[in-house]
N, CA, C and O atoms as a GROMACS GRO file, in nm:
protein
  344
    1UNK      N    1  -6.460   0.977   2.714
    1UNK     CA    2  -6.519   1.055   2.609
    1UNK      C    3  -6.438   1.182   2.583
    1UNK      O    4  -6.419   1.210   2.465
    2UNK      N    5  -6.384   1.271   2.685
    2UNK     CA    6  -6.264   1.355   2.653
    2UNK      C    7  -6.166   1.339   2.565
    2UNK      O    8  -6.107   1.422   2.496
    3UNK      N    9  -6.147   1.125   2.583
    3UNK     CA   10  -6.023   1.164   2.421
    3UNK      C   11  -6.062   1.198   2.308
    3UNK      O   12  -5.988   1.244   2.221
    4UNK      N   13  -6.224   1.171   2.290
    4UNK     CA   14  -6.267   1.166   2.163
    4UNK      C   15  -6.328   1.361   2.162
    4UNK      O   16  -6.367   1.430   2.068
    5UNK      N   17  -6.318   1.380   2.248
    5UNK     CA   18  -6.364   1.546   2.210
    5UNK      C   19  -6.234   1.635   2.195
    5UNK      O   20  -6.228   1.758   2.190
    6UNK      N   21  -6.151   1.560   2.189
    6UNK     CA   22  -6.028   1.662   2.144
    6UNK      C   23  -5.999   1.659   2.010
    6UNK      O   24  -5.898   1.710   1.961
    7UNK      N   25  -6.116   1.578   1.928
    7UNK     CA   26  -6.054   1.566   1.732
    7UNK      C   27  -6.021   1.745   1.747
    7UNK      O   28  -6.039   1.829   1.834
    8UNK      N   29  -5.962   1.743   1.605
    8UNK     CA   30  -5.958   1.884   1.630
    8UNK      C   31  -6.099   1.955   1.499
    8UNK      O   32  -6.176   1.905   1.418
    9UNK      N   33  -6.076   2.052   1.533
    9UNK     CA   34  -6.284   2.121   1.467
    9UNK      C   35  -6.172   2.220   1.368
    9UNK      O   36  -6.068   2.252   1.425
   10UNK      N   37  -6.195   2.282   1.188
   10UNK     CA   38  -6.143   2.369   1.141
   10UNK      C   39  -6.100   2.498   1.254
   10UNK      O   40  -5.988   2.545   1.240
   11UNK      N   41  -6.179   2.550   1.354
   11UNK     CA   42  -6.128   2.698   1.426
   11UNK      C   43  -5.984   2.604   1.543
   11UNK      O   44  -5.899   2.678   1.593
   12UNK      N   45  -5.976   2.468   1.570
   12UNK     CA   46  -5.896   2.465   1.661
   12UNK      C   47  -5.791   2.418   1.608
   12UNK      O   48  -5.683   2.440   1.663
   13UNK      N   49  -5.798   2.349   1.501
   13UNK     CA   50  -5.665   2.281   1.403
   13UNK      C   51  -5.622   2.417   1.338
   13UNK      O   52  -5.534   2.380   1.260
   14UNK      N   53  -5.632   2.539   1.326
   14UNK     CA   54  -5.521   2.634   1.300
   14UNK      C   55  -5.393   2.628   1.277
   14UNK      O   56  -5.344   2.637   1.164
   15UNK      N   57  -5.309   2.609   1.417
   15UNK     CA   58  -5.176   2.587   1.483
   15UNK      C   59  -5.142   2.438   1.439
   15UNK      O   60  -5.021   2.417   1.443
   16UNK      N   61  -5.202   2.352   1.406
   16UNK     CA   62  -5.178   2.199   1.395
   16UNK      C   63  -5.112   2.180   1.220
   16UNK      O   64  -5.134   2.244   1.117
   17UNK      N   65  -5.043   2.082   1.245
   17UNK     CA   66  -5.002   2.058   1.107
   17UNK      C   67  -5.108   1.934   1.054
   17UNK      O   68  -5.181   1.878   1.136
   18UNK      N   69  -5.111   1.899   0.917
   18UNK     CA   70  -5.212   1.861   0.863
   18UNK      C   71  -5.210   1.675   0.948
   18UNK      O   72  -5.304   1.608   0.991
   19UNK      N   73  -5.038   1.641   0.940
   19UNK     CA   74  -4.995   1.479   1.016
   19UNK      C   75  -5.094   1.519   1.162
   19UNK      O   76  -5.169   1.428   1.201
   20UNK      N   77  -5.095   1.620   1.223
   20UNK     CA   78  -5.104   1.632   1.335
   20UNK      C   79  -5.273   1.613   1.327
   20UNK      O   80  -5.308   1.497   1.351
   21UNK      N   81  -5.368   1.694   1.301
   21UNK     CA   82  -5.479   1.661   1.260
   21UNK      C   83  -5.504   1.478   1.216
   21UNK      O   84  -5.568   1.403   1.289
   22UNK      N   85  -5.458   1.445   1.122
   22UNK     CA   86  -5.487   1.306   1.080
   22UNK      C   87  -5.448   1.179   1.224
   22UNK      O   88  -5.489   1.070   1.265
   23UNK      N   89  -5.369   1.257   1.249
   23UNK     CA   90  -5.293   1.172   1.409
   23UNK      C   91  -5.417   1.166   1.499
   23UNK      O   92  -5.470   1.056   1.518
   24UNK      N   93  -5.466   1.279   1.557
   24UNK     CA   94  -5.576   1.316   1.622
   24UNK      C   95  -5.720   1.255   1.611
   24UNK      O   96  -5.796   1.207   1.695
   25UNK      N   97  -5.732   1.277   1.460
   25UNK     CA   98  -5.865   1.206   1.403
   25UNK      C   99  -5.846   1.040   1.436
   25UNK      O  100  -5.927   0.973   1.501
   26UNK      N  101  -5.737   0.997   1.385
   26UNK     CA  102  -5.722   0.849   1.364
   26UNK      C  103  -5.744   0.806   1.557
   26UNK      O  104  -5.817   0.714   1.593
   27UNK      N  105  -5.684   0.872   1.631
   27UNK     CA  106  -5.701   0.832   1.765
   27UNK      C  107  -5.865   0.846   1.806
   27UNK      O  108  -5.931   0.752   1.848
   28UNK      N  109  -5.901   0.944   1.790
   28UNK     CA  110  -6.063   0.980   1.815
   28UNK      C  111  -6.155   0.834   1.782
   28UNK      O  112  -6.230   0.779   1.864
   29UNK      N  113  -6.126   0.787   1.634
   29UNK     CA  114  -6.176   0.675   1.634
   29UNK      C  115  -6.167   0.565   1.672
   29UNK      O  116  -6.258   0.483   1.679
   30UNK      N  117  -6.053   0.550   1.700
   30UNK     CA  118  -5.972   0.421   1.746
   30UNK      C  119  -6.076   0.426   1.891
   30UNK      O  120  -6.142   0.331   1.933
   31UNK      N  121  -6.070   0.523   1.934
   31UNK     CA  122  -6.134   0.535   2.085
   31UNK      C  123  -6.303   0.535   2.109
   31UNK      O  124  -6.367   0.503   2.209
   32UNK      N  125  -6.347   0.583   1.981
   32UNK     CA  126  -6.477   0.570   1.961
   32UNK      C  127  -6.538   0.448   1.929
   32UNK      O  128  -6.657   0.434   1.957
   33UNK      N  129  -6.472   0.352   1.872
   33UNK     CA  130  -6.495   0.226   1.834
   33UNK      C  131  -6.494   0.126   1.934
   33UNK      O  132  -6.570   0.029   1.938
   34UNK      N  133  -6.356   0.169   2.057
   34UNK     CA  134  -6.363   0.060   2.156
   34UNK      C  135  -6.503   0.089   2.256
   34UNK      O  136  -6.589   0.011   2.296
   35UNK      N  137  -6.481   0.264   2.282
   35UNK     CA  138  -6.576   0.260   2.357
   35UNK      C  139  -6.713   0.216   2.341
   35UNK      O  140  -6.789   0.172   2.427
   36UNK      N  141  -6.733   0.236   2.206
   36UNK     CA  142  -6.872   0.198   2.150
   36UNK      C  143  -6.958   0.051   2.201
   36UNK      O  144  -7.065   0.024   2.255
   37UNK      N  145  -6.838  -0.021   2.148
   37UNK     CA  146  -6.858  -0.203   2.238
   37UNK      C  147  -6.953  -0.182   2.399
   37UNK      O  148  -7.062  -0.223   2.437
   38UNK      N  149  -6.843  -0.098   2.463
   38UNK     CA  150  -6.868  -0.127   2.625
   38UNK      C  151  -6.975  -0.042   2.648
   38UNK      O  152  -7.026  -0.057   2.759
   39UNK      N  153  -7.042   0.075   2.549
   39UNK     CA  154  -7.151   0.164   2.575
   39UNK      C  155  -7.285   0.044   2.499
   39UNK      O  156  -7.401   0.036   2.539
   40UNK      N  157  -7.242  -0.013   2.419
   40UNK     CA  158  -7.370  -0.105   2.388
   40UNK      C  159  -7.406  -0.214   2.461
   40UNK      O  160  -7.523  -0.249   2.463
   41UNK      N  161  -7.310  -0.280   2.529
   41UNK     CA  162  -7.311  -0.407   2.614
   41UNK      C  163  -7.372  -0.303   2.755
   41UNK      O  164  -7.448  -0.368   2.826
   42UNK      N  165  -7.353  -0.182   2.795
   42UNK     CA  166  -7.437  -0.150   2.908
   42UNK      C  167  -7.509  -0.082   2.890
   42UNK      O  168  -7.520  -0.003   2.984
   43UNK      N  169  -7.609  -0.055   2.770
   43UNK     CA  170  -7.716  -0.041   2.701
   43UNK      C  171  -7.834  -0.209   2.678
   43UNK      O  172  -7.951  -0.246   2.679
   44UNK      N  173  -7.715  -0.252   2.662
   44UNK     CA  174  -7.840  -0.428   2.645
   44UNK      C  175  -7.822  -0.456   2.758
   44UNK      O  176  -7.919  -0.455   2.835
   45UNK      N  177  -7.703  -0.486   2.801
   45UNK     CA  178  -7.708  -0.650   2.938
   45UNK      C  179  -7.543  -0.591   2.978
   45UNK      O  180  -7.427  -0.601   2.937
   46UNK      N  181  -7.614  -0.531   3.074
   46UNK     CA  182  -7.501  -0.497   3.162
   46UNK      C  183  -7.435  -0.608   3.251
   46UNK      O  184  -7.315  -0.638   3.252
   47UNK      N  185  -7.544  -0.671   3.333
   47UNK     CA  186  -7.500  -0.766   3.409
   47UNK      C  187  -7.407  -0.828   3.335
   47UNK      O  188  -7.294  -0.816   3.382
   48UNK      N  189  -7.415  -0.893   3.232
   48UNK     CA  190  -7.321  -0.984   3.159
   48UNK      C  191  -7.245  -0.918   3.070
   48UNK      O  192  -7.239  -0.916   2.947
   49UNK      N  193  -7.189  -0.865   3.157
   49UNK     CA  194  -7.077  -0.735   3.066
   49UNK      C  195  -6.978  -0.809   3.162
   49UNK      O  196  -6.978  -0.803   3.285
   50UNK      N  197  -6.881  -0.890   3.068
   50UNK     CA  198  -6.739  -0.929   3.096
   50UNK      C  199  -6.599  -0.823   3.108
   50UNK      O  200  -6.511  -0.789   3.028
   51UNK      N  201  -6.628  -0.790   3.247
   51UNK     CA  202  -6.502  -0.685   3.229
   51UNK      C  203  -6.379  -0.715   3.153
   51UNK      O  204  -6.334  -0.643   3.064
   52UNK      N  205  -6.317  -0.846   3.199
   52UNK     CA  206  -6.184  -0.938   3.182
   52UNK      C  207  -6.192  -0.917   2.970
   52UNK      O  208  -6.090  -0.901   2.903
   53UNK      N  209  -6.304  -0.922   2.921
   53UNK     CA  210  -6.297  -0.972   2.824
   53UNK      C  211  -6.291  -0.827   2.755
   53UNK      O  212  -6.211  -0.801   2.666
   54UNK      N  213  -6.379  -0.739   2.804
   54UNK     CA  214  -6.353  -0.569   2.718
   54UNK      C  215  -6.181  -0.520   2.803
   54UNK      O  216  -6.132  -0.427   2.739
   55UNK      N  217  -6.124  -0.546   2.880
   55UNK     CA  218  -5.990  -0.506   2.896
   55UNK      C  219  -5.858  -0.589   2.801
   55UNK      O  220  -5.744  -0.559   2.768
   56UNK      N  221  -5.923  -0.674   2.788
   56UNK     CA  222  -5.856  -0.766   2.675
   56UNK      C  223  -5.864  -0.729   2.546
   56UNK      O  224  -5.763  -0.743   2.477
   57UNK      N  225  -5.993  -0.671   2.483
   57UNK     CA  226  -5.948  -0.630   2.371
   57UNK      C  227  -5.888  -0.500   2.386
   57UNK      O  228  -5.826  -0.468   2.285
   58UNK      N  229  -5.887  -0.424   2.466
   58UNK     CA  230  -5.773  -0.295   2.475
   58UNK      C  231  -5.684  -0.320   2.458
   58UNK      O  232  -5.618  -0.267   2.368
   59UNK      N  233  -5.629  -0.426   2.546
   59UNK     CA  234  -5.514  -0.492   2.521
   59UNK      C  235  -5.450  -0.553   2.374
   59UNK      O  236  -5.336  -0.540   2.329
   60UNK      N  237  -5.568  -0.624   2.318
   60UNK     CA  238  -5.517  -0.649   2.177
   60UNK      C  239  -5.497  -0.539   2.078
   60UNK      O  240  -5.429  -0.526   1.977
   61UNK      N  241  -5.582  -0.463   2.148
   61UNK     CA  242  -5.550  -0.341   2.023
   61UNK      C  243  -5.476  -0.243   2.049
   61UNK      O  244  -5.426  -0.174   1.961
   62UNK      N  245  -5.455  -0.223   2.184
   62UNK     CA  246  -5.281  -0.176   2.212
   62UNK      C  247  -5.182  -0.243   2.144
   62UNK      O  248  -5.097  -0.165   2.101
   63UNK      N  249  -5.158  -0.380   2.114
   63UNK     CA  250  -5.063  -0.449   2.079
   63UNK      C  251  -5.107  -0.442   1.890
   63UNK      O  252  -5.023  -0.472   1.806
   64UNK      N  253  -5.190  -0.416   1.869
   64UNK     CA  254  -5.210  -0.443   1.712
   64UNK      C  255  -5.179  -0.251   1.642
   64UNK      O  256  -5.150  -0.233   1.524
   65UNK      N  257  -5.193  -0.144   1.732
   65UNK     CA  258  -5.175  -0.056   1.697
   65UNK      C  259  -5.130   0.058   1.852
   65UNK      O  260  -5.194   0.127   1.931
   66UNK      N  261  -5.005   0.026   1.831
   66UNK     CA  262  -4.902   0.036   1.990
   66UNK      C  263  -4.900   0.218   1.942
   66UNK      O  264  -4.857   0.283   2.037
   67UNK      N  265  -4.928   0.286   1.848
   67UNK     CA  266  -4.881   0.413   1.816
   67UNK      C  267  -5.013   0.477   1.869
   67UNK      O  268  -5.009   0.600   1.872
   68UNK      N  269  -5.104   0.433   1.901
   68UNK     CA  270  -5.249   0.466   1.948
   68UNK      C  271  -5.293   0.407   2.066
   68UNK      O  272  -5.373   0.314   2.084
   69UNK      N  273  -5.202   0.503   2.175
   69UNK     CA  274  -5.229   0.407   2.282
   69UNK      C  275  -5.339   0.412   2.400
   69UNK      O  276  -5.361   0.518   2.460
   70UNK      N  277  -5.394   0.312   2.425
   70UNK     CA  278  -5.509   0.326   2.479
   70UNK      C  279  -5.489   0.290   2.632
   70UNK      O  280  -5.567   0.330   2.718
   71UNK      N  281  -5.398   0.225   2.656
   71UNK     CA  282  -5.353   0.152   2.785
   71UNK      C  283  -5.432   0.259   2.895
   71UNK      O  284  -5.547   0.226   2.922
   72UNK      N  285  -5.391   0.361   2.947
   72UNK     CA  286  -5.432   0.451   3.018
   72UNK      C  287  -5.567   0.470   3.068
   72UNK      O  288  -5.610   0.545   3.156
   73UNK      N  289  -5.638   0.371   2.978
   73UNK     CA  290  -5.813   0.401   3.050
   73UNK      C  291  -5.771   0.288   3.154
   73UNK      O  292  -5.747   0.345   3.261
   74UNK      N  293  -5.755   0.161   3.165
   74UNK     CA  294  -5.794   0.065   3.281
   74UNK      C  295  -5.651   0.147   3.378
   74UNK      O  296  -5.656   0.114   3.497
   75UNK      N  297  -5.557   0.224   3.352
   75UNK     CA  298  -5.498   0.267   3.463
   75UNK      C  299  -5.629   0.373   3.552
   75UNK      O  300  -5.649   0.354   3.672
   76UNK      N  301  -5.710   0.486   3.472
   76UNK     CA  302  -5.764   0.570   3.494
   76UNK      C  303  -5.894   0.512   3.610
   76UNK      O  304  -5.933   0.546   3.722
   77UNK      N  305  -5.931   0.409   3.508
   77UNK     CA  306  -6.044   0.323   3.586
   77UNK      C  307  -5.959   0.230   3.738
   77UNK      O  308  -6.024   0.192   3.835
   78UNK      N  309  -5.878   0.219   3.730
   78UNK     CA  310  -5.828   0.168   3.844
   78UNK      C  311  -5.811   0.280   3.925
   78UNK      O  312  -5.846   0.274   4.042
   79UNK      N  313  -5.771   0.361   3.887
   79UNK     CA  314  -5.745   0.502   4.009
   79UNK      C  315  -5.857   0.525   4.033
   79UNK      O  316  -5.875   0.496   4.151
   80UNK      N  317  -5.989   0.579   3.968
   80UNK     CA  318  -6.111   0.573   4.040
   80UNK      C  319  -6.181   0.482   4.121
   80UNK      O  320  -6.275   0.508   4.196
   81UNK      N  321  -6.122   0.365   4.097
   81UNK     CA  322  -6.196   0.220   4.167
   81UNK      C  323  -6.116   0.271   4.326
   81UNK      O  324  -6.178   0.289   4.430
   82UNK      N  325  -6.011   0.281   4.313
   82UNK     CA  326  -5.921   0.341   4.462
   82UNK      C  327  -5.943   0.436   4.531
   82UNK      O  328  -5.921   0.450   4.652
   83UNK      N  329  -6.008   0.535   4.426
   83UNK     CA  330  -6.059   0.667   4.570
   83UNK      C  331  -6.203   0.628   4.651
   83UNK      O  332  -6.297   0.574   4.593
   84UNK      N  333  -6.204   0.660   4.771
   84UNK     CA  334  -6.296   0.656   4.828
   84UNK      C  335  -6.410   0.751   4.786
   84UNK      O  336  -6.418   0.866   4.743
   85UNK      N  337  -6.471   0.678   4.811
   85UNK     CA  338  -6.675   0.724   4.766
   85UNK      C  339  -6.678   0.897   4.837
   85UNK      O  340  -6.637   0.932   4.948
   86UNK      N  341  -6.736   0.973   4.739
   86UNK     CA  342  -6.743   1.087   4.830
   86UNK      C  343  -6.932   1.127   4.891
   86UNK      O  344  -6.953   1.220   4.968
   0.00000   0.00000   0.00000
């Protein structure tokens, strides 16, 4: 949810050029849309929440829009799966 709270707001896009803003926005959604899937599937029926199958469409949509890259959540989620429980 952090990628999507960085759109930028009129007081923080100041310093930003207008590409830079539209860059930002376009990622926010891109990220809001995937996440959306995996926040509704563990809102209905978690149990039958196909991990294999929501990392796959990351995957497709890494490959359908490679300039918006999303790859980095199942790295992120793998590094948390690795630290020990505190």
């Amino acid at each position: 949810m952090l990628d999507i709270r960085t759109t930028p707001t009129p007081d923080s896009s100041a310093h930003l050029t207008d590409q830079q803003c539209r860059n930002m926005v376009n990622y926010s959604g891109a990220v809001a849309y995937l996440l959306h899937n995996f926040a509704l599937t563990a809102a209905e029926d978690f149990i039958g929440f196909d991990e294999a199958e929501f990392w796959l469409r990351i995957e497709h949509f890494s490959q359908a829009i490679p300039q918006l890259s999303v790859l980095h959540f199942k790295k992120a989620f793998e590094f948390a799966l690795s630290e020990p429980p505190h």
